[in-house]
N, C-alpha and C positions, 0 to 999 in steps of 0.2 A: 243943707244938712251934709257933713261930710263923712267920710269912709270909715269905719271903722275897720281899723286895721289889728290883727293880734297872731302871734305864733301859738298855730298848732302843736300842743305835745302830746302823746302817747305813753303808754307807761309801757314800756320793753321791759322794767324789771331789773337793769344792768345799763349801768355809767355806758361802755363800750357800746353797746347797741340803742344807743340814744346818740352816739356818734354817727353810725351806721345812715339813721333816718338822717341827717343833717346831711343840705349842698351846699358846703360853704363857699363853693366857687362860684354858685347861682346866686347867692348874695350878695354880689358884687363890692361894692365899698361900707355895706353893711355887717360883711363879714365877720371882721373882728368885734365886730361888739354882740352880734349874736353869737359867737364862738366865747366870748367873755361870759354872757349872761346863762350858756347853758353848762358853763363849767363852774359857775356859783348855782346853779339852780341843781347841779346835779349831786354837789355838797362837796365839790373834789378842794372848792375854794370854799373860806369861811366868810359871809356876809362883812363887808366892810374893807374888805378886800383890795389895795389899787391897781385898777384892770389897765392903765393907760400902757402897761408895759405889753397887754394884746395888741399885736400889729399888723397889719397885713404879712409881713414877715412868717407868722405864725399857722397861717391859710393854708399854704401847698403842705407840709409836715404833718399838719392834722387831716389834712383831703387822704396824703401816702396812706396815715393811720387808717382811717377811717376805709380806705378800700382793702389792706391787708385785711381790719378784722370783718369787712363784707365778706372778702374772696374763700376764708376759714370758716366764718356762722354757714355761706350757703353750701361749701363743700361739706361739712359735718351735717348737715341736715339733710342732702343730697347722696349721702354715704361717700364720698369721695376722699379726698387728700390734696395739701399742697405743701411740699417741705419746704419750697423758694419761700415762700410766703409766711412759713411759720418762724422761717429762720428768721426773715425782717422783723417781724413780730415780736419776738423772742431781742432782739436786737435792739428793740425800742423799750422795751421792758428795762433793759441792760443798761441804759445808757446815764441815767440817773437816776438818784433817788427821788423819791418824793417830796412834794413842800413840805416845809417844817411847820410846826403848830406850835402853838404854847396855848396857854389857857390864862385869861384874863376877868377878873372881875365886870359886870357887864352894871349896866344903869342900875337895876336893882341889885346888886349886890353877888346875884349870882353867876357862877361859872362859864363862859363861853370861850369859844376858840376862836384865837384871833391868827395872823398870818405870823412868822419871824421876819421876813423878809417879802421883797417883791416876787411874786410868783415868774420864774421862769419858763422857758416853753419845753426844754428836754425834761423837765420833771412832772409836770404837768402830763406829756405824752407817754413819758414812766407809767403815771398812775393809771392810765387809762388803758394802756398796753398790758398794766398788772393784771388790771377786772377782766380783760377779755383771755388773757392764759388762765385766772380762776374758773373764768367759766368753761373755757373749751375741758381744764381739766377734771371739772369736776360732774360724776356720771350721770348726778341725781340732776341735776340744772340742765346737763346737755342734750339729757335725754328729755327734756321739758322744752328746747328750741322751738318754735313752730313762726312760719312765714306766714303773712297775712293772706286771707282766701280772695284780698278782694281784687275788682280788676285791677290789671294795671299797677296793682300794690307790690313792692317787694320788698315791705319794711318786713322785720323778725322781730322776735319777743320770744321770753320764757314762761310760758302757760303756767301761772301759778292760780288756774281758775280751780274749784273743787272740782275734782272728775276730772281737769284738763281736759275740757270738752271746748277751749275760747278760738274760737273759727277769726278773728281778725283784729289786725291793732287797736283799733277804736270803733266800739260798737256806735258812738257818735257818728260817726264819718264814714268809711268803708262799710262797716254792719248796716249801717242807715239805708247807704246806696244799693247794696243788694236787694234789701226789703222794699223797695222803692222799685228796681226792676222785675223783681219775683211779682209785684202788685200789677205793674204796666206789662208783663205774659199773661198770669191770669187775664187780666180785666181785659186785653185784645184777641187771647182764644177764647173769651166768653163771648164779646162782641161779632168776633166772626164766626161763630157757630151756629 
């Protein structure tokens, strides 16, 4: 029987911080196709997409991305600051527009969005550099930030739980293993009592 293998996702709530959770450098030659499949899965690309223009080329620029908007989500949640940081940010935002879209009749007849062009990688880091200046600017989401409670965790999300009471990325996984060691304290200070 062999392995079943699948990528973990977490619902952060924001394009930008679903980059954050990604190590595209620990992907190794896998990289660019998991950097393809979560930039269609995140909707920034529309299904049908040709992703062969993803290259490893594209890995170090989305890692840069990917740690500016870490180094900005944990200072804002940490109350802090970083202008170095926001300037590159800000800078990646700048740099191009976003992919073009058109809208094309689909199999049954109705509307869907197809690509204009091959998706490049400065536009692509554009959009994703956009979501992460909507959220830092915007007060009601910022103030919604919350870092996972679990060990060893340092993914982020914006708590859109009712009450914003959600203690961890994924009650699957993280939530799971708390409740699994809060079970293995009880059950050994009952035993040693």
């Amino acid at each position: 029987m062999g392995i079943v293998s699948y990528e973990w996702r977490f619902d952060s709530g924001r394009v930008c911080l679903d980059l954050v959770a990604m190590d595209l450098a620990a992907a190794g030659p896998d990289g660019p196709e998991r950097l393809a499949r979560r930039l269609l899965t995140d909707g920034l690309l529309p299904p049908g997409t040709p992703l062969e223009a993803v290259t490893a080329h594209w890995i170090p620029p989305f890692t840069e991305l990917r740690d500016c908007v870490a180094r900005l989500v944990h200072a804002q949640i940490d109350g802090g600051s970083d202008d170095e940081t926001l300037a590159r940010l800000n800078a990646f935002a700048a740099d191009a527009a976003p992919p073009a879209l058109r809208a094309v009749r689909g199999d049954d007849g109705a509307l869907v969005r197809a690509p204009l062009a091959r998706p490049e990688c400065a536009a692509l880091l554009a959009a994703v550099a956009r979501d992460a200046l909507e959220l830092l600017t915007d007060p009601v989401a910022r103030a919604r930030l919350r870092r996972c409670e679990g060990d060893n965790c340092r993914r982020v999300y914006v708590d859109t739980s009712r009450g914003g009471r959600r203690r961890w990325c994924s009650s699957e996984v993280c939530g799971n293993r708390e409740r699994v060691a809060r079970h293995r304290r009880r059950t050994t200070s009952v035993a040693g009592a």
